[in-house]
C-alpha positions in Angstrom: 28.2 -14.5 -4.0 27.0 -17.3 -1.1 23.9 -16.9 0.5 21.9 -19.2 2.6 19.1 -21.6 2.3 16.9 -18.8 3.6 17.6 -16.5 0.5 17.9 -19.4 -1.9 13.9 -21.0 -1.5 13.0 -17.1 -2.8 14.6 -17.3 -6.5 11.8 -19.2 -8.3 9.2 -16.3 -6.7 11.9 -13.3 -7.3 12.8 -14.5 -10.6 15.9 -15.2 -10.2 18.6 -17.8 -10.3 21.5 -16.1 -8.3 21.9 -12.7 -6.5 24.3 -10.2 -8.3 27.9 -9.9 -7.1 27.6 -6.1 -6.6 24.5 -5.6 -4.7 24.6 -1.7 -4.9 24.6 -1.4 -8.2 21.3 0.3 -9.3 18.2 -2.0 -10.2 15.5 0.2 -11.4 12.1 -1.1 -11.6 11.2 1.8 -14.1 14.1 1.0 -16.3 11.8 -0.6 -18.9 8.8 2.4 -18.9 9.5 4.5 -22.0 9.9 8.3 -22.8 6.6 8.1 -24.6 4.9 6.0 -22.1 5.9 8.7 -19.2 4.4 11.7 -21.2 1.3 9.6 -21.6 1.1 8.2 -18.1 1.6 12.1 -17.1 -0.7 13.2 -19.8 -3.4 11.2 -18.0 -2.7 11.6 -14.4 -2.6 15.2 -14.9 -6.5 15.4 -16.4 -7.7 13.2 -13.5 -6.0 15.2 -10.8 -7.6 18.3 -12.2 -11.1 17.1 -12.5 -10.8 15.0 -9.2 -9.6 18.6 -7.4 -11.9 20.6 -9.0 -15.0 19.8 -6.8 -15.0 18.4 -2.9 -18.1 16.0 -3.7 -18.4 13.1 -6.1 -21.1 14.9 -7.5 -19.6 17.8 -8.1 -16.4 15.4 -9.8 -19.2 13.4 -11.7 -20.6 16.7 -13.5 -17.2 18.0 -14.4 -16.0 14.5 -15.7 -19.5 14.4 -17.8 -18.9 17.9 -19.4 -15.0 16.8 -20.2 -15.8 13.9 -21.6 -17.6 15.8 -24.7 -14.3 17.5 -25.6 -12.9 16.6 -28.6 -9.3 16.3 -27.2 -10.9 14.4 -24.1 -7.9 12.0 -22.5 -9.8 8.6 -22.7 -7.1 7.2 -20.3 -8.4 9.5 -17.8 -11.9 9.2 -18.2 -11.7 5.5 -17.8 -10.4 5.4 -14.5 -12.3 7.9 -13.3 -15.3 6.6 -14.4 -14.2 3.7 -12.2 -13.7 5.6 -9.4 -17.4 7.6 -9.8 -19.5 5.6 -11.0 -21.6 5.0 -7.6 -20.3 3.3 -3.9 -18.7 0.1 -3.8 -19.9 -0.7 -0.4 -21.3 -4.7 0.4 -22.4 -3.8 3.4 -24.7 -1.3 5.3 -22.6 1.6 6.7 -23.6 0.5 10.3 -21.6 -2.5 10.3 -18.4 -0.5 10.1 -20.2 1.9 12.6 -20.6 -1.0 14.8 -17.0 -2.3 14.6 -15.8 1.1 15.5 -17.8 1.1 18.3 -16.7 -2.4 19.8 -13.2 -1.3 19.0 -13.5 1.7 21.0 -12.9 4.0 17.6 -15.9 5.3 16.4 -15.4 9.0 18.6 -11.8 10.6 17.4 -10.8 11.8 20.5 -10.7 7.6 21.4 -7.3 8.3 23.3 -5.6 5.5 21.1 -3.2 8.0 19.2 -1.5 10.2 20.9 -1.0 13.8 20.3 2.3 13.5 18.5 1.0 10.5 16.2 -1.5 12.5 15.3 0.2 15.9 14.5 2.9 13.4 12.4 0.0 12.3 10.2 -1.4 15.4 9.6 2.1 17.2 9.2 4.4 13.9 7.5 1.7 11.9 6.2 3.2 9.0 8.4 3.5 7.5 11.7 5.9 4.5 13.0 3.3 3.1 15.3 6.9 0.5 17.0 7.2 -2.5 17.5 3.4 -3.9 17.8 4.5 -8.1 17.2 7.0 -9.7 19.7 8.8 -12.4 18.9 7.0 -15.3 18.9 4.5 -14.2 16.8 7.5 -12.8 14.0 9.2 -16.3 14.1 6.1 -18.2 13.5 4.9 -15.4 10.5 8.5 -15.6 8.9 8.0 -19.5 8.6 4.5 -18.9 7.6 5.5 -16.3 4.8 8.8 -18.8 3.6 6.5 -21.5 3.3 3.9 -20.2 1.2 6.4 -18.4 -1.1 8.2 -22.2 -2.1 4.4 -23.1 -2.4 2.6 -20.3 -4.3 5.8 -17.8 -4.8 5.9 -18.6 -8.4 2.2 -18.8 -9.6 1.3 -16.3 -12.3 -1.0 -14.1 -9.6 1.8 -13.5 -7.4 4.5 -12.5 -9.9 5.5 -8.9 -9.4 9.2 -7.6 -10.7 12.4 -9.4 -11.0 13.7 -9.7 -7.4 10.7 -9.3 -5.2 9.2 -12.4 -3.4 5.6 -11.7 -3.0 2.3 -13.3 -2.2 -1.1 -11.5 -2.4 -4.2 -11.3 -0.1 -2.1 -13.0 2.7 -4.8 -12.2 5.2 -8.0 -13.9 3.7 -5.9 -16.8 2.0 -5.7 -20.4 4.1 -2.2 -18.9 4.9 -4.0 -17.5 7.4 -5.8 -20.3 8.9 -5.5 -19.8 12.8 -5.6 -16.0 13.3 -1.5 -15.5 12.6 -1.9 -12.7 10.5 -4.9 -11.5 12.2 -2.8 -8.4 13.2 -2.0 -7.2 9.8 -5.7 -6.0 9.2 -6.9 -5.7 13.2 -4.5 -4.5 15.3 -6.2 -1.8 17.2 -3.2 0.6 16.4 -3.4 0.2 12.8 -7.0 1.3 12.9 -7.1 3.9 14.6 -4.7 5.3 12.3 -6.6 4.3 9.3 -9.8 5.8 11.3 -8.3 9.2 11.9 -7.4 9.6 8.4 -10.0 8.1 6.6 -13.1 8.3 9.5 -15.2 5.8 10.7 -16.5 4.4 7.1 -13.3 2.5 6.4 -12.5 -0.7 4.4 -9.6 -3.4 4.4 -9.0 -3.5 0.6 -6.5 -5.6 -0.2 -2.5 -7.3 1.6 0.3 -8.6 0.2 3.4 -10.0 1.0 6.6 -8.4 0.2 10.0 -9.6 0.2 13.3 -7.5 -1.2 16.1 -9.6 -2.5 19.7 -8.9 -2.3 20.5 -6.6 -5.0 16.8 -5.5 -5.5 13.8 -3.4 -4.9 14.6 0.0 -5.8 10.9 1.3 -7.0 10.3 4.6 -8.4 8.6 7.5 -6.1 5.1 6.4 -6.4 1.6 7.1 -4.2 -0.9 4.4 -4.1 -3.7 6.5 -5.7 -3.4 6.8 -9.3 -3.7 10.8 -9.6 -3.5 13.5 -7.0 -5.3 14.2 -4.3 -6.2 17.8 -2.4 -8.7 17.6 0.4 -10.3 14.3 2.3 -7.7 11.3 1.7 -9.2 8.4 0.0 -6.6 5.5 0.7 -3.9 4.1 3.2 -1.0 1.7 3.7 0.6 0.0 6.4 3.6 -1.9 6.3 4.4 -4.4 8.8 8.5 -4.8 9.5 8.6 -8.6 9.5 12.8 -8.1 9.3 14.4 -4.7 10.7 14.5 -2.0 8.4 17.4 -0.6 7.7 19.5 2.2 5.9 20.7 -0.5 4.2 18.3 -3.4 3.3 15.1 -1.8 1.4 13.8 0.4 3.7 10.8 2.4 2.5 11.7 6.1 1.3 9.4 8.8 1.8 8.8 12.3 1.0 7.4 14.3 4.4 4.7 16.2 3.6 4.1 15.4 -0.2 0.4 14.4 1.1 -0.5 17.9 1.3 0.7 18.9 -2.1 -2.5 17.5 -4.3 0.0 16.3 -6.6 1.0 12.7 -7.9 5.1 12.2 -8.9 4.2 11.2 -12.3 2.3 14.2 -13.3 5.5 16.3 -11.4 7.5 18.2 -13.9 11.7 18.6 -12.8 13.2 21.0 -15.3 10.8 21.0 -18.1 10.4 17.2 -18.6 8.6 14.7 -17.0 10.3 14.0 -13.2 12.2 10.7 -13.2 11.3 8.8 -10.5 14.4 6.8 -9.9 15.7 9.7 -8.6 15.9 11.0 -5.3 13.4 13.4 -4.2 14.6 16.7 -2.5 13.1 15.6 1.3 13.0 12.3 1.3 13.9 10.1 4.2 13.8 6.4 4.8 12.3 5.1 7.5 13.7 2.5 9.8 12.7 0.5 12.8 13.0 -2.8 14.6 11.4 -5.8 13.3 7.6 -6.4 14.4 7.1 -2.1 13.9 4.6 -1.0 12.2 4.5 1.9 9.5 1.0 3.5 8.7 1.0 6.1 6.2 -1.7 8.4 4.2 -1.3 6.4 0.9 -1.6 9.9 -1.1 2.2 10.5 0.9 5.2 10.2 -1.8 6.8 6.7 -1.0 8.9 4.1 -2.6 11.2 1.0 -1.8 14.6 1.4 -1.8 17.4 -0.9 -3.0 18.4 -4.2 -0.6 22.1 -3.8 -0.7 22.7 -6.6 1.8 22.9 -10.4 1.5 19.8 -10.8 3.4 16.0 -10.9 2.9 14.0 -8.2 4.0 10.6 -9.0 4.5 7.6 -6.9 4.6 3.7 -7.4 4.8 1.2 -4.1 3.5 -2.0 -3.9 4.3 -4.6 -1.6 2.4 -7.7 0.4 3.5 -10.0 2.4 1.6 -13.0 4.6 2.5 -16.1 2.3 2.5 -17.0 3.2 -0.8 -14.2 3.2 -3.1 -13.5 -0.2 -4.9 -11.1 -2.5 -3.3 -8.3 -3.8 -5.2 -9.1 -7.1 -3.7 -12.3 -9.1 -4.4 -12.3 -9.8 -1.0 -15.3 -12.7 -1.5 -14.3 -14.1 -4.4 -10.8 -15.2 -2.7 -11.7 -15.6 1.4 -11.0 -19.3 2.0 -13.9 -20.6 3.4 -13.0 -22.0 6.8 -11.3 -18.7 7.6 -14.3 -17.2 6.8 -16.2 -19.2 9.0 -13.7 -18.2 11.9 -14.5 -14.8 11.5 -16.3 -12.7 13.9 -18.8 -9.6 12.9 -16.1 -6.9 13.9 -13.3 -8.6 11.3 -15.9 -8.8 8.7 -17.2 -5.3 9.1 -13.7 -4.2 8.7 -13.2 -6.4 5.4 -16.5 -5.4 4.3 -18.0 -8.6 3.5 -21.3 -10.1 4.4 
């Protein structure tokens, strides 16, 4: 099939030397996980959900995760990650710097008037919100040649390889990519936090972006959260993705299953008639959301969610953006890969919100 230059300068990142002739034809990133692996994936996420729900504090977790781990049948799988998870706060800076930034920002009270009602009752009731178009577009031309330059440049290094068919570069926002403020937006838009703020609170934490791009013929991921067990009770985690191209019925848009947040339940621990659910498959509910390019998606991260398939000749590209509560760990090192000079640029509100001295 021909495709332009624009979808040509992505094959060394996605992987890929051409795009297939029938783009709907099912790719499945899952394809390659195992029978066995699934059961023990579920085996695992099952024990952690139960422990993590069993108790509202980490204290409370910590005691029951110390008593299960003398069982003789313990899931050591299990106990690793939650060991990670409870094993004391992750926080590099005082509390009141994140207090502070809430409070230049005008978010530290929740009734800050930057949500409306509706946005609200769709968190609480969907698990998402489309926030609309928050970049015009001036600032999506420039990030579009910003984001296809750095993937001919970095696209193919061994840190941003992802799946066969994705173009992706990680921690967009603290990398020199990000030299005069461009992407600024992804982590500071007002909007976006006070989103992240009424879900999480005011003790929030930028933990980590990427940059996504479905090919032509690709991106179908499995139903997934971004946690790695399930979740009743105070939310630990959320995403944003940025629209950099319209999302469409057709071209990747993110699928979503309303109100799966509430369930205290992650997909891979789901059983669907006796065996392990497949996550390919659709998920009774599920909708994909769509919007104009420059929109902005914000979701609980516990929510039910996965990329669908890009079944058009075009690129569709995306940009996430993860936050945390303040003491979780980030899955982003945030000092160990902030280019210096945009550190430097930085003001105390921006690194309050990336949590770094």
């Amino acid at each position: 099939m021909d495709v332009n230059e624009e979808v040509t300068r992505y094959f060394p990142a996605a992987q890929i030397d051409a795009i297939p002739d029938d783009l709907s034809k099912p790719r499945h990133i899952l394809n390659t996980v195992s029978a066995q692996q699934r059961r023990e994936n579920r085996e695992r996420c099952v024990v952690a959900t139960e422990i993590w729900n069993a108790a509202d504090s980490d204290v409370g977790r910590r005691a029951i995760l110390d008593a299960y781990k003398a069982r003789e049948d313990a899931n050591q799988g299990a106990i690793g990650i939650l060991e990670m998870f409870l094993g004391g706060s992750f926080n590099r800076l005082p509390l009141t710097e994140i207090e502070y930034a809430m409070d230049q920002l005008g978010l530290n009270d929740e009734d800050n008037g930057v949500l409306s009602d509706a946005e609200k009752e769709a968190l609480d009731r969907d698990g998402y919100v489309n926030l609309g178009p928050l970049l015009d577009a001036g600032q999506l031309h420039a990030m579009r040649d910003r984001y296809d330059a750095a993937i001919e440049e970095q696209g193919a290094n061994a840190e941003n390889k992802e799946k066969q068919g994705i173009g992706r570069v990680v921690d967009t926002v603290v990398k020199p990519m990000n030299r005069d403020g461009l992407l600024d937006p992804v982590f500071m838009h007002p909007r976006l936090l006070a989103v992240v703020r009424y879900v999480l609170g005011v003790h929030l934490k930028y933990i980590g972006s990427n940059y996504h791009c479905t090919m032509p013929g690709y991106g179908h991921q499995g139903i997934h959260a971004d946690f790695i067990w399930g979740v009743r009770g105070e939310p630990q985690v959320v995403n944003a993705v940025w629209m950099i191209d319209e999302f469409t019925e057709e071209n990747g848009a993110t699928r979503v299953v309303p109100g799966s947040h509430r369930s205290g339940l992650h997909p891979t621990a789901d059983i669907v008639n006796g065996a392990p659910r497949d996550l390919n498959a659709p998920v009774d509910g599920e909708v994909k959301i769509t919007g104009s390019a420059g929109s902005c998606i914000v979701y609980n991260a516990h929510l039910w969610h996965g990329g669908t398939q890009n079944c058009t000749n075009k690129l569709r590209r995306a940009q996430h953006a993860f936050f945390s509560r303040s003491h979780r760990p980030s899955s982003t090192d945030v000092p160990a890969v902030i280019d210096k000079a945009l550190y430097e640029r930085l003001g105390r509100v921006e690194r309050a919100v990336l949590d770094i001295e």
